[in-house]
PLY file of the C-alpha trace (Angstrom):
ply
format ascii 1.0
element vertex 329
property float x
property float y
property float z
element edge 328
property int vertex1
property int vertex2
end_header
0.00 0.00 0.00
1.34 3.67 -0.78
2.26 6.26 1.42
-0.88 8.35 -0.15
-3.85 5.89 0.80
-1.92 5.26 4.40
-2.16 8.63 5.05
-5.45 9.21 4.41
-6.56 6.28 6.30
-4.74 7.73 9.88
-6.30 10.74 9.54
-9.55 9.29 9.21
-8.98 7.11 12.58
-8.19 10.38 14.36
-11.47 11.73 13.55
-13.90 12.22 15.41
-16.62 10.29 13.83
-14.44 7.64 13.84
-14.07 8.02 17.53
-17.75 7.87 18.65
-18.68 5.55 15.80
-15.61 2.75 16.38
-14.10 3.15 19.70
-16.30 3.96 22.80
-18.41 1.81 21.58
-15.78 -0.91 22.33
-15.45 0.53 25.84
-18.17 -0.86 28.66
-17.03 2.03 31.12
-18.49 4.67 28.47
-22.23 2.56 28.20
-25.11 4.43 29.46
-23.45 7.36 30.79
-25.46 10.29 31.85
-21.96 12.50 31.97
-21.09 14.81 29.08
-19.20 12.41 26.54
-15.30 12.59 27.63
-12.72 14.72 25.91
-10.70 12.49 23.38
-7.08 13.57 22.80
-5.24 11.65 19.80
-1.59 11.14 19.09
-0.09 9.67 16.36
2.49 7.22 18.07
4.29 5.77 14.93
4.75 6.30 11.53
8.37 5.39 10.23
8.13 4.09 6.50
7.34 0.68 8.19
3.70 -0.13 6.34
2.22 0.65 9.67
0.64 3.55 11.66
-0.31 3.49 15.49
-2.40 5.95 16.60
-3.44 6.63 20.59
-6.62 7.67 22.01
-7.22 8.93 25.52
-10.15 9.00 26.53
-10.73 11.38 29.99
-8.15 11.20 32.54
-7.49 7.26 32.74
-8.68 5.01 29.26
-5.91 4.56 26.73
-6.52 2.80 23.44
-4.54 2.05 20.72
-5.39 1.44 17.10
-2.81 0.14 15.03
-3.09 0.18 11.20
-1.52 -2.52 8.55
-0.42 -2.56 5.30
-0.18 -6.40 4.87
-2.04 -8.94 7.11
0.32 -8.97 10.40
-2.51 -7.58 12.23
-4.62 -10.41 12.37
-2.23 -12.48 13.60
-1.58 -10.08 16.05
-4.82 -9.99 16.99
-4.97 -13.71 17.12
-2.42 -14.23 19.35
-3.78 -11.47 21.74
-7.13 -12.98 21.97
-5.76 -16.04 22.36
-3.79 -15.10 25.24
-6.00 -13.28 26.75
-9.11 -15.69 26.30
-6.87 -18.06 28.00
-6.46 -16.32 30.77
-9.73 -15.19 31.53
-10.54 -18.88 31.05
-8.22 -19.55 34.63
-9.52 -16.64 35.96
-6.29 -14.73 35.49
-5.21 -11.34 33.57
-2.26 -11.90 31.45
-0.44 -8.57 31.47
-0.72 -7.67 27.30
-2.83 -5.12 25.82
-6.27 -6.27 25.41
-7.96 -6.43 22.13
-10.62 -5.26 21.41
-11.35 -5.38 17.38
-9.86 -6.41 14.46
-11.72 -5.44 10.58
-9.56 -7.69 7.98
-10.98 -5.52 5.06
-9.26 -2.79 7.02
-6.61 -3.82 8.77
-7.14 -2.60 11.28
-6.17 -3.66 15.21
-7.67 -1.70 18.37
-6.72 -2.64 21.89
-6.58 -1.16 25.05
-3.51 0.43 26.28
-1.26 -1.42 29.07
-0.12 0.21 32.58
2.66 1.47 34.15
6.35 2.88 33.08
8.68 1.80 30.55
11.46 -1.13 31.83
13.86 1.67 30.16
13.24 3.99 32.32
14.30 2.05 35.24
17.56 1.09 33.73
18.54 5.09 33.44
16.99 5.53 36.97
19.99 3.19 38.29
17.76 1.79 40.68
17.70 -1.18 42.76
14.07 -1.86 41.07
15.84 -2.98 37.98
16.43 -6.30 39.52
13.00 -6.92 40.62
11.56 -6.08 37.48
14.14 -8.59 35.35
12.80 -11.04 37.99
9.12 -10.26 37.14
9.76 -10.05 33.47
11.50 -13.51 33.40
7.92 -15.04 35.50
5.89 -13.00 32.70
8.25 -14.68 29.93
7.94 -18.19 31.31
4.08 -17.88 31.59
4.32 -16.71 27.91
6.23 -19.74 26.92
4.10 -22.49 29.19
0.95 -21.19 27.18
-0.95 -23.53 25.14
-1.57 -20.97 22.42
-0.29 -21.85 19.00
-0.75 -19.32 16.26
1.60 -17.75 13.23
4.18 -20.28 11.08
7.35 -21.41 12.63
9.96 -19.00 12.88
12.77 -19.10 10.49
16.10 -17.93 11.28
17.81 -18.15 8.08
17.06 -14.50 7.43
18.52 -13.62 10.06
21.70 -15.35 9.66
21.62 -14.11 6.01
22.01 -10.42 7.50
24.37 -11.31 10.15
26.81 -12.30 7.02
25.70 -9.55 5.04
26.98 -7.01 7.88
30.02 -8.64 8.77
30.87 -8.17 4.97
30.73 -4.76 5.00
32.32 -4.21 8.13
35.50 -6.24 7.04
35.06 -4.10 4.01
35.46 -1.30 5.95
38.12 -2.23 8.39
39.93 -5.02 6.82
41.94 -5.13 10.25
39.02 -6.77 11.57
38.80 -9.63 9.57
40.29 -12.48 11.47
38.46 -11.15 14.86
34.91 -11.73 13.14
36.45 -14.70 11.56
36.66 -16.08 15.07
33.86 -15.48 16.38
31.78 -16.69 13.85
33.78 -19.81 13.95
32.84 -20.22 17.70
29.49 -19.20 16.80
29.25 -22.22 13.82
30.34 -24.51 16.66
27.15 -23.27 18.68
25.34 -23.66 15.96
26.17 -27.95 15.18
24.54 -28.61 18.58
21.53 -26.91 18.17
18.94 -30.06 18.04
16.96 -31.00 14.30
13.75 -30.77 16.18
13.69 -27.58 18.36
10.97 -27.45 21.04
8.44 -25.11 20.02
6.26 -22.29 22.07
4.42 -18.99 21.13
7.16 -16.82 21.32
7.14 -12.98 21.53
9.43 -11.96 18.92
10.69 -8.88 20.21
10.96 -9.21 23.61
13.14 -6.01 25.03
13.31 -3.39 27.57
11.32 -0.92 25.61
7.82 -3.69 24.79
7.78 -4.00 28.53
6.03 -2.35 31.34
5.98 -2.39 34.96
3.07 -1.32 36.82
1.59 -2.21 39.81
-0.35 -5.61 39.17
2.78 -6.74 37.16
4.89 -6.75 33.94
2.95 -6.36 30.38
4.25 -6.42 26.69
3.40 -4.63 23.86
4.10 -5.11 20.53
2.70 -8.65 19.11
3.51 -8.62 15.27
6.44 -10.55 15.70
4.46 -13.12 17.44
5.40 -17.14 16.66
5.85 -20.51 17.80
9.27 -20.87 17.80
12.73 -21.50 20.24
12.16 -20.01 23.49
15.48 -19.20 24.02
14.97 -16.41 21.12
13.05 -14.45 23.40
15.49 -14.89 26.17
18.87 -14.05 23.94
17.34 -10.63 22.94
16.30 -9.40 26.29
19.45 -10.03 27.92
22.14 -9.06 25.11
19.90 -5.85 24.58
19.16 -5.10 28.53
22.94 -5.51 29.28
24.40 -3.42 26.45
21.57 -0.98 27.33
22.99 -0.85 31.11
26.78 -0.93 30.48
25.79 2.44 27.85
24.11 3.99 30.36
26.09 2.97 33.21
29.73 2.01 31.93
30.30 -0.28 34.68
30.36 -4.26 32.86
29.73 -5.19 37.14
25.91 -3.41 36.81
24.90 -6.01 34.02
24.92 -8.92 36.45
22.61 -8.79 39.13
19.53 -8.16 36.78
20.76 -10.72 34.42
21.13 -13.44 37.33
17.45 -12.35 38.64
16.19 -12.96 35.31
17.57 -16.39 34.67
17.38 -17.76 38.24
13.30 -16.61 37.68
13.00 -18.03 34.50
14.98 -21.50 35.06
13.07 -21.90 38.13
9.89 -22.58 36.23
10.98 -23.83 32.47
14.67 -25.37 33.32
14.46 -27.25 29.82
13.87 -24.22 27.77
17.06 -22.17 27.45
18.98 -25.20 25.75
20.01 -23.14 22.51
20.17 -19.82 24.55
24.35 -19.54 23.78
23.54 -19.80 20.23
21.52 -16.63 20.20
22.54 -14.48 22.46
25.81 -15.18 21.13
24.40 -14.38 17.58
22.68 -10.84 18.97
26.32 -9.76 20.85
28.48 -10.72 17.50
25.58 -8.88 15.14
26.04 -5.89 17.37
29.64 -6.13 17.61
30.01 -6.05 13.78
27.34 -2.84 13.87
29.91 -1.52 16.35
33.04 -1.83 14.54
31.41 -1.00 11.35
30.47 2.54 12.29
33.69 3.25 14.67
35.44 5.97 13.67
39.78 6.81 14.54
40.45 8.05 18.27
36.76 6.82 19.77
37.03 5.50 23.06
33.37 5.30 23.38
33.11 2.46 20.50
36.59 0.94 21.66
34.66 0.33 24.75
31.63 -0.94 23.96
33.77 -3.62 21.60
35.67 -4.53 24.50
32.10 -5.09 26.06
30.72 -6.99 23.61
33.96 -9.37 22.93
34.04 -9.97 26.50
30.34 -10.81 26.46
30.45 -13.20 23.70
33.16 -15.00 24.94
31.48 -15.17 28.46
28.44 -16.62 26.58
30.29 -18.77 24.23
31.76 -20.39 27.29
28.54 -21.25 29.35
29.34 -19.17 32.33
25.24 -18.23 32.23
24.12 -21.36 31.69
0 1
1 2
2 3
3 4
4 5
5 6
6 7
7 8
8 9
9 10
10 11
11 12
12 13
13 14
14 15
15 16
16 17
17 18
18 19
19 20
20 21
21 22
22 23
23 24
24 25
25 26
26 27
27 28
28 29
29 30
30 31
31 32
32 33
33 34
34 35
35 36
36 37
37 38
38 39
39 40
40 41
41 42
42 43
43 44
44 45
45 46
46 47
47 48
48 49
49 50
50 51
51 52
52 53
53 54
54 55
55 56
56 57
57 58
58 59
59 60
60 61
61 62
62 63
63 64
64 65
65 66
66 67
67 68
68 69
69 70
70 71
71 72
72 73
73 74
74 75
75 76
76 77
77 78
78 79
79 80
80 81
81 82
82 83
83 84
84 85
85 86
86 87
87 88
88 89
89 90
90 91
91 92
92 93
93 94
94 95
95 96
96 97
97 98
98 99
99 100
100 101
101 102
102 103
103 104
104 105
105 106
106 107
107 108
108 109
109 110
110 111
111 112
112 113
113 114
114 115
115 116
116 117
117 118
118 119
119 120
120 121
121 122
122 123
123 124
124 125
125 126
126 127
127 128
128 129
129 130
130 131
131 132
132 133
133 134
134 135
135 136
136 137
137 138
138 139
139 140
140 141
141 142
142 143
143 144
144 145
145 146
146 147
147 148
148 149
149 150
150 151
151 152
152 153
153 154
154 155
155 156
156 157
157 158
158 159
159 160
160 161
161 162
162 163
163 164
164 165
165 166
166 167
167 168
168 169
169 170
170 171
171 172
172 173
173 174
174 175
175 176
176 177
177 178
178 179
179 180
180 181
181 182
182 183
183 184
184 185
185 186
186 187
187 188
188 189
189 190
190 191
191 192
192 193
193 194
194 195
195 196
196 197
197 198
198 199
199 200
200 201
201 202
202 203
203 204
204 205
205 206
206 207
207 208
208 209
209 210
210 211
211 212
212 213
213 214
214 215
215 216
216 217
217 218
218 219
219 220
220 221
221 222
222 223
223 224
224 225
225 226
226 227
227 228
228 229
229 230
230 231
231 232
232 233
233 234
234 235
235 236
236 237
237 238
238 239
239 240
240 241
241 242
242 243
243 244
244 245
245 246
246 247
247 248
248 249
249 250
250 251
251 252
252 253
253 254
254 255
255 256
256 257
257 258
258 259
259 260
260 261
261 262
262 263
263 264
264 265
265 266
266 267
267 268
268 269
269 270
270 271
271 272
272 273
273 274
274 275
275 276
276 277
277 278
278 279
279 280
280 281
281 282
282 283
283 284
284 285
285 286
286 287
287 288
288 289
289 290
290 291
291 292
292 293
293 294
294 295
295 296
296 297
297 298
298 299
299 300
300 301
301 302
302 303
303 304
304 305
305 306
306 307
307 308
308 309
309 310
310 311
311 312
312 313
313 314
314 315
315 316
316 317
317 318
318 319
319 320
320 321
321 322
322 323
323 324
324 325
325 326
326 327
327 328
């Protein structure tokens, strides 16, 4: 779909015909109300050349909804995996902490959910706080729940696309800094030796797909995660690699102390082992596969007398190694 039609579709979902017409009727809390109809404030959240527009509503001083527009058909799985989630939760009488759907019009593609609560997990790791720890901990009890659920929805991941544009950025970085060469060549050689042991048949779970510090949010009742499109069964130790390798790197940036990454990392997998100790068998692979694609991104883009980049590529070669190695697992 062009940028045109797009367009003209988000401001037509900021509307306010739209609004009375298509989203308080969704909300039970609005029903019957003798009080003048609330004022409706609308922001358009996203919007980066990626085929798909969020826009927020908020509604009075406390409802948040989200409507989230598609140029393809990721939305409905999106919204299958939501309602599937959450169905199964209200089924044991429990709220799983994810935005809850609402809708979802295939001839529109179009996705509305509720918003979630409480403050960005980023926010926490520039606060310095001792929170951060008890929030990895929660996150890694909201992962595990996650990856115990019976819901099944989306193809099998596929990471040969991935490993496509690992190679295709270590290229260029050699290309770039030919001095390099036989440091990636290492590493990728330890990485290939990860990768013989991975099993043929990989256990399987509804995975997140982009599980990170910035999808999740701690509030009150608990940890919840945004962003579904990514959404597939697939290795559970994907979800696990990204969190860490991007939670860490986001704490030694913020922090430069390497000693800051550890307690939060140590909640988090003490949590999650505790309740799924047979899931994180291929975690090495991919977390080592996030710290070397990083790396290269790193080294790529350093430029002559930066101690800022020379650190964070001692970092990371000091990570990788340390997850090469097992000392996590």
């Amino acid at each position: 779909m062009t940028a045109v039609p797009l367009e003209r579709r988000t401001s037509e979902i900021m509307g306010e015909e739209f609004i009375a017409k298509r989203i308080c009727p969704l909300l039970p809390e609005l029903s019957g109300s003798l009080s003048p109809a609330p004022v409706v404030r609308t922001n358009l959240v996203r919007n980066i050349g990626t085929g798909r527009v969020t826009v927020e509503y908020l509604i009075g001083d406390r409802i948040r909804v989200f409507a989230k527009l598609y140029s393809d058909d990721t939305g409905a799985l999106s919204y299958a995996v939501l309602k599937g989630l959450w169905d199964e939760g209200s089924a044991r009488g429990e709220q799983f902490g994810i935005p809850e759907p609402l809708s979802y019009s295939p001839a529109e593609k179009l996705l509305i959910m509720r918003g979630v609560a409480g403050e960005e997990l980023t926010s926490q790791i520039f606060a310095n706080g001792c929170g951060l720890v008890e929030s990895a901990r929660k996150a890694a009890g909201w992962l595990a729940r996650l990856h115990g659920s019976a819901v099944r929805v989306g193809r099998e991941g596929d990471f040969s696309a991935e490993l496509l544009k690992l190679s295709s950025r270590m290229i260029k970085t050699v290309g770039e800094h030919p001095r390099e060469w036989e440091r990636l060549l290492d590493l990728n050689r330890k990485l290939a030796e990860l990768a013989k042991l991975l099993p043929q048949r990989r256990r399987l779970v509804q995975v997140h797909g982009r599980f990170r510090h910035d999808h999740v949010f701690v509030g009150s009742d608990g940890i919840s995660v945004i962003d579904w499109d990514r959404s597939c069964p697939w290795d559970p130790a994907i979800d696990m690699a990204e969190f860490l390798h991007l939670l860490r790197m986001a704490i030694f940036k913020n922090t430069g102390d390497p000693a800051r990454v550890e307690p939060p990392t140590r909640a988090f997998l003490e949590e999650y082992l505790a309740r799924l100790p047979g899931h994180a068998g291929n975690l090495s692979f991919y977390w080592g596969f996030y710290i070397l694609y990083s790396l290269s991104h790193t080294i790529k883009n350093r430029l002559d007398d930066d101690p800022e980049a020379d650190a964070k590529i001692e970092f990371h070669q000091k990570e990788f190694e340390d997850v090469v190695t097992g000392r996590f697992i």
